[in-house]
Phi, psi and omega in degrees: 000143178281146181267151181284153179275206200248130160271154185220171187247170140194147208316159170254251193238187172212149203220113199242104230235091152247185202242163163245203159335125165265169193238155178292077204276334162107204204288169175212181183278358155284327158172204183273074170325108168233146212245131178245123177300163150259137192261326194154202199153226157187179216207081178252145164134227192264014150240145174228151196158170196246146195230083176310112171262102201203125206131177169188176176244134191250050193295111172243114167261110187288194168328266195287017151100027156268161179239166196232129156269147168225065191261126159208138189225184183241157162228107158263153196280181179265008162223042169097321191309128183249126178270140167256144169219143172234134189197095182251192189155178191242164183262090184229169179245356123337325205131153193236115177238165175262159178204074188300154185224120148251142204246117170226143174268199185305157194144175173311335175258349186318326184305348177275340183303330186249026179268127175292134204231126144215150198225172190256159166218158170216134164267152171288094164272120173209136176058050186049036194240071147019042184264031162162182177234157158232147193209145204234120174249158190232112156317093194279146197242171159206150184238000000 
């Protein structure tokens, strides 16, 4: 019998994602909505690039004080190209992983539309204040 292979990872990128005020849409049979803008931000790693402001996280804090990411933003690249990135995932105070998707047209990114992605997030803290996310995405591989 053949063994399946071992997946492994390797970095994309990293994304310093900021935020603005978030507004209040208030309680749901889901939990507590709140929709937080993307203000801007930037992009290192095999993509470079501005993190365009425009957007938002469709931010569910539940029951059980985790929260649901829902983000989708724009990134253009340092060579013009504009990414749709989408990106959800859960919130824990264990760790926060992600499972980002990026949309590119044809072009030098097209290969991200169908790359299997997972990423990490940390919030941006400064003077107890939320202004922002960090976040690291990973190419999942298999050898």
């Amino acid at each position: 019998m053949t063994a399946n292979p071992e997946p492994g990872f390797s970095f994309l990128a990293e994304l310093t994602v900021h935020t603005g005020e978030p507004i209040d849409a208030g309680p749901t049979p889901l939990g507590h909505r709140r929709v937080i803008p993307i203000t801007g931000g930037t992009v290192t790693g095999r993509i470079q690039g501005d993190v365009l402001p425009l957007g938002a996280d469709w931010n569910l804090v539940r029951a059980d004080g985790s929260a649901s990411v829902d983000a989708r933003y724009l990134v253009r690249t340092h060579d013009g190209a504009v990414l749709t990135v989408t990106n959800t995932g859960v919130l824990t105070s264990s760790g926060s992983l992600t499972s980002p998707r990026i949309e590119a047209a044809e072009g030098p990114y097209r290969w991200l539309n169908d790359a299997p992605l997972v990423g990490t997030l940390v919030p941006l803290v400064e003077d107890d204040v939320t202004v922002g996310v960090s976040l690291e995405f990973h190419l999942v591989t298999v050898s």
